[in-house]
Each structure stands twice: as C-alpha cells, then as structure tokens.
N, C-alpha and C positions, 0 to 999 in steps of 0.2 A: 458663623457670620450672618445668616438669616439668608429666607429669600425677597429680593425684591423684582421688581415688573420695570423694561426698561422696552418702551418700542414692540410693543408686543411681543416677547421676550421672558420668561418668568424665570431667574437664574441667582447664583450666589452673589451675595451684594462684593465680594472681592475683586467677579469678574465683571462688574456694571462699567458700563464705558461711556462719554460723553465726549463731543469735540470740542476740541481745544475753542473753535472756530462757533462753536451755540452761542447763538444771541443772549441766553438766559446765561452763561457764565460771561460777555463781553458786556452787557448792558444790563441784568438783571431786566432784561424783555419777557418778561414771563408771572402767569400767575400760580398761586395754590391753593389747597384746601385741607384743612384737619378736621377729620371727622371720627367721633366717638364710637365703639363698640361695647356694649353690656351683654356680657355672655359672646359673644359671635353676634347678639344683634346689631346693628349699625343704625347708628339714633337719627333720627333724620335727614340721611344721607341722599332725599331727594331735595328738602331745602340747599343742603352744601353743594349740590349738582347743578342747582336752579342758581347758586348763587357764582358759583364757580364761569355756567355759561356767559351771565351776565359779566362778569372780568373782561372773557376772552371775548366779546363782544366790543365792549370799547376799546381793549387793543389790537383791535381788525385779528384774531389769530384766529382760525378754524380748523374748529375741533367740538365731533359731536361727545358732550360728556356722559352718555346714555352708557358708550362703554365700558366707563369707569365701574359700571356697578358690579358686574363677575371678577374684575380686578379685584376692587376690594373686597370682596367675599373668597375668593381664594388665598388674598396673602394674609388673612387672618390663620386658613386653615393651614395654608403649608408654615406659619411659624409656629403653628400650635399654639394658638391664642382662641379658637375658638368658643373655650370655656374660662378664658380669663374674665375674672368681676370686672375688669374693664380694660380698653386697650385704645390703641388708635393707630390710623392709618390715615398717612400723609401723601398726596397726591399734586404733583406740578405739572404743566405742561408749557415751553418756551416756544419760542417762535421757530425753532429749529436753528442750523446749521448753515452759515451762509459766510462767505469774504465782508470782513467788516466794515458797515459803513453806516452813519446814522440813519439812514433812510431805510424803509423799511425795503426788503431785496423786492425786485420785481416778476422775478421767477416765483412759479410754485416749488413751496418749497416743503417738505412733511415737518410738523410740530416735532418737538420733542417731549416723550411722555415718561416720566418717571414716577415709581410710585412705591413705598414699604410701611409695614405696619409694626409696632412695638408696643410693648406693655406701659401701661400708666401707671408711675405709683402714687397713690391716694395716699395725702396725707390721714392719719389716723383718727378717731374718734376725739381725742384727748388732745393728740396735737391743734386739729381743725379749732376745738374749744379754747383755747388759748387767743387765739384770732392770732393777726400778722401784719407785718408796717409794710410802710411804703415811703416814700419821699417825693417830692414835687420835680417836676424839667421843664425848661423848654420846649413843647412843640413844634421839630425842626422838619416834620416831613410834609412831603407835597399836599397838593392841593387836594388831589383826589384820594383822600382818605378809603371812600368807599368802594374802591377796586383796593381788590387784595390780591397786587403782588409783589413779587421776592426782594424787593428794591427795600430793605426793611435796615438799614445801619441808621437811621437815625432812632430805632425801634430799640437796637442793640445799644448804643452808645447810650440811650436813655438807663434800659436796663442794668447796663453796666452802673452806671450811679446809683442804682440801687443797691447792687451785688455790693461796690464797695462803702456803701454807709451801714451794709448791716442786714438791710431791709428786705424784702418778698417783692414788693411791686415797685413800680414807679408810672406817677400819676401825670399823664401830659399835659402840661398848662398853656395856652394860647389866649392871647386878648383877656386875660383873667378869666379863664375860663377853665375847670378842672375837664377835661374832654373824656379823657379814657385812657387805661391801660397801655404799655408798651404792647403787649399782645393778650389784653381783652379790654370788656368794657367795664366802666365807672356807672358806680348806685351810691347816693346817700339818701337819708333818714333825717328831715327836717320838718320839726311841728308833726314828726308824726307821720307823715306822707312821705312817699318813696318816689325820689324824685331821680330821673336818668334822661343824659340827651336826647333829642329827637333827631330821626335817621335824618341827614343834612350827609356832605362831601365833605367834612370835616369830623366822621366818624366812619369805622366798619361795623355797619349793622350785624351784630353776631347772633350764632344760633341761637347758643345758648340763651344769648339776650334776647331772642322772642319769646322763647319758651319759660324765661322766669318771667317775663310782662304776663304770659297766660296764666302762670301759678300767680299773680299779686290778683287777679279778677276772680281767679279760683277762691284765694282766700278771702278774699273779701281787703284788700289790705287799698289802704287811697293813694293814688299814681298820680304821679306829674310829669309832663314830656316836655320838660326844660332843660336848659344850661345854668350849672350849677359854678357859681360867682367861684373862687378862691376863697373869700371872706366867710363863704358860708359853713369854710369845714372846718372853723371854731368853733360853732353853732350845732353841727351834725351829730343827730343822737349816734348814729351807725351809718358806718360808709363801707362797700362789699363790691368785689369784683364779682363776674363773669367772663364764662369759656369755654371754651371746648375743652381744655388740661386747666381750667381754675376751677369749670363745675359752678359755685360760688363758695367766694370766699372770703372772709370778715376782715378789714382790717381795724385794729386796736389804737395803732401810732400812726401819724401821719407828721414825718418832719420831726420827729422825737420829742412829738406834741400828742396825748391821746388823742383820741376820736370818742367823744361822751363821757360813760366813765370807765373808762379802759377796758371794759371787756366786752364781749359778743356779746352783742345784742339781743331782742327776740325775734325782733323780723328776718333778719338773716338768718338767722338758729329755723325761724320759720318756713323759708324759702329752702333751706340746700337742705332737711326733711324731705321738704315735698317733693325738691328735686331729685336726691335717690329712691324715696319710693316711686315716682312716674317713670323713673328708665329700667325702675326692676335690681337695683344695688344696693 
C-alpha cells in the first residue's frame, strides 16, 4: 500500500486516518503541492515550498513549509523511488479539525498535514511524438486562480470533458480567453513567437512554467507574456502544455480541429529536449 506522512507520523497509507470533522474534507479549506523527483532529486522543491507558503499565507493557515523538505525526501526513500527516472510527491496541508462552521474556528487549532509520493509514468518517446488533443470549457473556477487549493471540481468536471471526448487536456476559456490547463499551463506558437499568459489571479503560475520561460531565453526562442484570444488557435503554428506530471506536452487537435499541421512542432520538440536534459531524464 506504500508509505505515507500523516501529522508527523510516517505509516502505511491503509492506516492513515483523517476526521470526519477537517475543514479540508468539509470545505476543501486547504492547499497543496506536486513536486517532481528525477532520480531522488526533487526539482525545485524550494520554489513549490515558496509557492506553497504563499497559499497558506492568504488562507490565514500556519504552517512553516520548511519541514516539508525531510518529508519529502524520505517518502521517496521508504517507497523506493529513490532511483526512479521520475516520481512525485504530493503534499496538502488543511486547516485542521474543528466543529463545522463557515468561519474560520477561533481556537488554535494544529493544521492538518498529509503527504505520499508515487511513480510517474512518462509517456514514451514515440507516444510523446505523436502529440495530443484537448478540447475547450468554460472557466467555472474562483477568482483566485493563483492560490492553489484542493477546491479543484470545476478542474475535474472540466477534465472530465475531456476524458469523454477522447481527448488528454482540456483548455479553460474565459472572456475569450484560452487561460490554461485543468491542471497545468497553456503555450501557443503564433508568428513564430511563443506566446503564454502573464501571472495575473486568473492563472497558477507553475513551476514548470517558469522553468520552460528560462529554457525559451536559453534558446534564444521570442516570448510574449499575453493572453491568447480563442480565435488565435486557428492561427497557432503549436500549442503545448506544462507541469509538474505534463513536463511539456504538444497538443496536435484542439476541438477535433488540428493545431498547424497536425503534428509536433519544433519549438515544443525544442523545449521538452531541453527540459529532460536540465532535470538529468
């Protein structure tokens, strides 16, 4: 069954226990974080630390994330993922445990801290070449895009549309506006130039997505920090997600409409190179 981390606690996930009565299962009061590992390395897991505090930050929760980081470094080792090409470890903390009321309790009260790690399976060389669709939604989640947490069903319900058209992604549309991923971020390839939203509360700035903006300066590739119309992804030579479990990844179809000329691109074919060789994969 694996081990996971429950409350400072490191035990079999069969016997992990939560109350009934946690805010994060009455309200989804709670944030989290997915962070990569290559080899046992853990990719930069003090951005997702730095990004994590800032969450618990605007949801008044307290909690130092500093000791997250021997957590994650052991549930790699005790599931023996250490030397896996890649893995991840998923880490929540809620507000804790308290008699239900929408207000936040006024006693101290200790967070609730759960945390396990699990293998990633990387789509294949040949599969990745092929690229992948997506289809378009509604944008139905809150305002604050850029706290990330667990409050995530309009995330699901989106994804769900995808699952049953066929598809790999689903791209959130608001005010005409392709925003991003159910869970990562939106890149297209217009004129040439790689164009992805600019961090605003109507997106979650992701890791991964700072880290391919570094590789498009690395290669020299031209960047634009806009919002990308709807209309424009008739137009888009290449359109590519990111993520911490997308990595980057091509999509072909969009709407059972290609994306240029249906196949991966070279900016993308560019980008997720660069990005397995800088994590060492």
């Amino acid at each position: 069954m694996g081990t996971v981390y429950l409350n400072g606690e490191f035990l079999p996930r069969s016997e992990a226990r939560v109350s009934v009565d946690d805010r994060g299962f009455l309200f989804a009061d709670s944030v989290y974080e997915v962070s990569a590992a290559y080899r046992g390395r853990l990719f930069r897991l003090d951005r997702h630390l730095t990004r994590l505090a800032r969450s618990l930050k605007e949801l008044r929760i307290d909690f130092d994330t500093r000791a997250l980081v021997p957590v994650h470094e052991r549930l790699l080792v005790d599931n023996g993922l250490a030397d896996a090409p890649v893995a991840y470890v998923y880490a929540q903390v809620t507000r804790g445990a308290a008699p239900r009321s929408h207000a936040f309790p006024t006693e101290t009260i200790p967070p609730t801290v759960y945390a396990y790690a699990a293998p990633f399976d990387r789509p294949t060389l040949d599969r990745w070449g092929e690229g992948f669709s997506a289809v378009t939604v509604p944008d139905r989640r809150w305002a604050r895009v850029d706290v990330k947490t667990t409050a995530l069903l309009p995330n699901c319900i989106a994804l769900q549309a995808a699952v049953e058209a066929g598809a790999k992604d689903a791209i959130l549309v608001r005010d005409g506006i392709a925003l991003e991923g159910a869970h990562n971020n939106f890149w297209a390839v217009i004129d040439g130039t790689v164009v992805t939203h600019p961090v605003t509360n109507v997106i979650l700035p992701g890791i991964a997505r700072e880290y391919v903006l570094e590789l498009c300066s690395n290669l020299g590739l031209p960047l634009e920090l806009r919002p990308t119309m709807v209309e424009e992804l008739a137009v888009a030579e290449e359109v590519f997600m990111t993520g911490t479990t997308t990595e980057v990844r091509p999509l072909v179809q969009i709407d059972g409409r290609p994306v240029g000329d249906g196949k991966v691109g070279p900016i993308a074919r560019r980008l997720y190179m660069a990005f397995l060789d800088g994590v060492g994969a």
